[in-house]
VOLOKE-847584 format. One record per residue (C-alpha): x, y, z. Coordinates in Angstrom, 2 decimals, padded with zeros to 5 digits. Layout:
N
        c1        c2        c3
         X         Y         Z
...
END
This chain:
175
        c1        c2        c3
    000.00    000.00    000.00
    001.17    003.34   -000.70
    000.54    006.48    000.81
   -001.73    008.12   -001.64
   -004.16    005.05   -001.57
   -004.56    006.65    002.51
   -004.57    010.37    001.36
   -007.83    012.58    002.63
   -010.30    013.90    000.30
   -008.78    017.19    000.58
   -005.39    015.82   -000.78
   -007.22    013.22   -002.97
   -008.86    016.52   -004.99
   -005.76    018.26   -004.90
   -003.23    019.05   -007.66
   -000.70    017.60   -005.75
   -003.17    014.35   -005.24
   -003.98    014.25   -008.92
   -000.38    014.10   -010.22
    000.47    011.15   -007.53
   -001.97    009.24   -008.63
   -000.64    009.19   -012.24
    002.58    008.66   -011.20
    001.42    005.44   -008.96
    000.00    004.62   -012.23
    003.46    004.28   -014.02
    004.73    002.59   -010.60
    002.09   -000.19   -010.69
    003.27   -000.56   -014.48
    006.69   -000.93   -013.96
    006.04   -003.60   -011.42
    003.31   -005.02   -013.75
    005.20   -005.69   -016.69
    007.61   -007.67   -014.99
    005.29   -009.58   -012.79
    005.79   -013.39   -013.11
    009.28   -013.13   -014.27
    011.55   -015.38   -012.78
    015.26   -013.90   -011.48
    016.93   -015.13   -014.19
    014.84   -013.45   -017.03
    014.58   -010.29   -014.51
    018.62   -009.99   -015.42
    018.40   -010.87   -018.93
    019.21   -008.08   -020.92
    017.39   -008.31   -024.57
    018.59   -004.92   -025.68
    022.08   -004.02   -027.47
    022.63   -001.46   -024.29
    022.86   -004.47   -022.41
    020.78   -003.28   -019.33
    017.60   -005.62   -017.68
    014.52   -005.15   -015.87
    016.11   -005.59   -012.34
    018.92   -002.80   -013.42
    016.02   -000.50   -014.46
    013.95   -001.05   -010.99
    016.41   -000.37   -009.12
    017.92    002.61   -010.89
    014.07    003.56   -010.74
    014.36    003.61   -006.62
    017.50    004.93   -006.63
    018.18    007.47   -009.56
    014.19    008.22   -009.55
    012.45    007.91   -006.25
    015.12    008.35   -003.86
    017.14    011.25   -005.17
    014.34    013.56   -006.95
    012.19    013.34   -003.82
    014.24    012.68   -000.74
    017.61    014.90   -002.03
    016.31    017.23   -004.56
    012.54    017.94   -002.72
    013.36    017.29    000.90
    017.12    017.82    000.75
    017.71    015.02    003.22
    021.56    015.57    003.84
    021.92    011.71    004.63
    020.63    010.96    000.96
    022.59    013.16   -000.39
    025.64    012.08    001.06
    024.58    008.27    000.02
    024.30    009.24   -003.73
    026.11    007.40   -006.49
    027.82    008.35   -009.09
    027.71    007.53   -012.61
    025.88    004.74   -013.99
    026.48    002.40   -010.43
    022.57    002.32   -009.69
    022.24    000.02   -012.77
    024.14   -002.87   -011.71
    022.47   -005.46   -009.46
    025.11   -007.20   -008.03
    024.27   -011.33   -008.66
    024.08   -011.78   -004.73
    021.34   -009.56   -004.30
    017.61   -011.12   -005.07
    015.79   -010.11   -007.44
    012.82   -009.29   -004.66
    014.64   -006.91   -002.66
    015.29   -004.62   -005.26
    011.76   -004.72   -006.13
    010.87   -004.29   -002.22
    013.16   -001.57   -002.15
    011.48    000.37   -005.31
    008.31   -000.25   -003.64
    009.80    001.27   -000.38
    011.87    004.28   -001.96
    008.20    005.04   -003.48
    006.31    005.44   -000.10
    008.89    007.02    001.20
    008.95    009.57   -001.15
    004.80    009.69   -001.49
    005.57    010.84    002.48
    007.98    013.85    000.85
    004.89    014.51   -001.74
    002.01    014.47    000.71
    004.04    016.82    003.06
    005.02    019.67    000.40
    003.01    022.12   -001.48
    003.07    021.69   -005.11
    004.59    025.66   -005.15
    006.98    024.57   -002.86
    010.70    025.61   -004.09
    013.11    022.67   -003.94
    015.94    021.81   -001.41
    018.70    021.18   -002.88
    019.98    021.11   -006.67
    022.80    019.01   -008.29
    024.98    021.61   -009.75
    027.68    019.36   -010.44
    025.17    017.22   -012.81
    022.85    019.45   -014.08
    024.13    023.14   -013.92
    021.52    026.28   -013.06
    018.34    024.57   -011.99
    015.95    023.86   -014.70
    013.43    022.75   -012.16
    012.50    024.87   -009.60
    009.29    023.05   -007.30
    007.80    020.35   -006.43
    005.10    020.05   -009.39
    008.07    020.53   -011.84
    009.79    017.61   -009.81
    006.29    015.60   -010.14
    006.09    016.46   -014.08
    009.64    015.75   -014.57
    009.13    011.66   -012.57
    005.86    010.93   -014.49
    007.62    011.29   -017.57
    010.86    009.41   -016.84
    008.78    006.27   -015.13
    006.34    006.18   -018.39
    009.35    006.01   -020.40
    010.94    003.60   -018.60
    007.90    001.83   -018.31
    007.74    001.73   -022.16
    011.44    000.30   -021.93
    010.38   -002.65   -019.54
    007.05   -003.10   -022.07
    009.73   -003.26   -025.33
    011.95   -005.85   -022.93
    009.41   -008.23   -021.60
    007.52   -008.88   -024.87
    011.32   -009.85   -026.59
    011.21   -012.20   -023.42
    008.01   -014.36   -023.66
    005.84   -012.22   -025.60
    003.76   -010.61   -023.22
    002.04   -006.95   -023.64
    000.68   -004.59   -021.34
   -001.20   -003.06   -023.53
   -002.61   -005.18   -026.67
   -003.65   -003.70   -029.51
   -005.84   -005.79   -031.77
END
């Protein structure tokens, strides 16, 4: 259960309410698509970049969730001190199962519906990356809320292309 599924109605008809529930829209997708997969297809990469479905959850919690909401909304100096560099989010280590990085995506989402629920969507942000992205380019939370509904759809879209080279299945069929 996430937090949005326990907001009030006051939230619920809110701006801010309205753009969580689209992006726990792309959330349940991303965990849709790759429901039923076993751990060895979850690390099967199908696509000449070479990256898989567990690589993409977890840069999802970690590259998504975690450091747009926690660091960048909330500036939570103990996440930003944790970050990683580079492309390190993308590698699932063979030791680590396949269901705790979905657990943790699950987790680094609540966690951050918890930042969302507790901000206005006016609210300026807490910190900004300079080193990776320059002069801010987002400046509140709604931009921050914009800017993760569009990279989880895509991503979503990514896991769609992946899992139907896998076995064939579709979210959405056309017919």
């Amino acid at each position: 259960m996430t937090v949005t599924e326990n907001l009030s109605d006051t939230a619920q008809g809110s701006e801010v309410g309205a753009l969580l529930r689209v992006l726990n829209g792309q959330r349940r997708h991303v965990l849709g698509i790759l429901d039923g997969l076993d751990a060895k297809d979850l690390r099967r990469p199908v696509l000449p970049s070479g990256w898989h479905g567990l690589g993409m959850v977890q840069h999802l919690a970690l590259d998504v969730e975690r450091f747009w909401f926690r660091a960048v909304v909330a500036g939570d100096e103990e996440v930003i001190h944790g970050l990683t560099s580079g492309d390190e989010a993308w590698k699932v280590p063979p030791e680590v199962p396949a269901m705790e990085v979905l657990d943790r995506y699950r987790r680094e989402a609540e966690l951050a519906d918890a930042v969302i629920t507790a901000t206005p969507a006016d609210a300026a942000l807490a910190w900004w990356p300079h080193d990776l992205f320059g002069e801010p380019h987002l400046h509140t939370l709604r931009d921050v809320l914009l800017h993760v509904i569009t990279e989880t759809a895509c991503h979503a879209g990514h896991l769609d292309a992946a899992r139907e080279l896998i076995d064939g299945r579709r979210w959405l069929v056309l017919t």
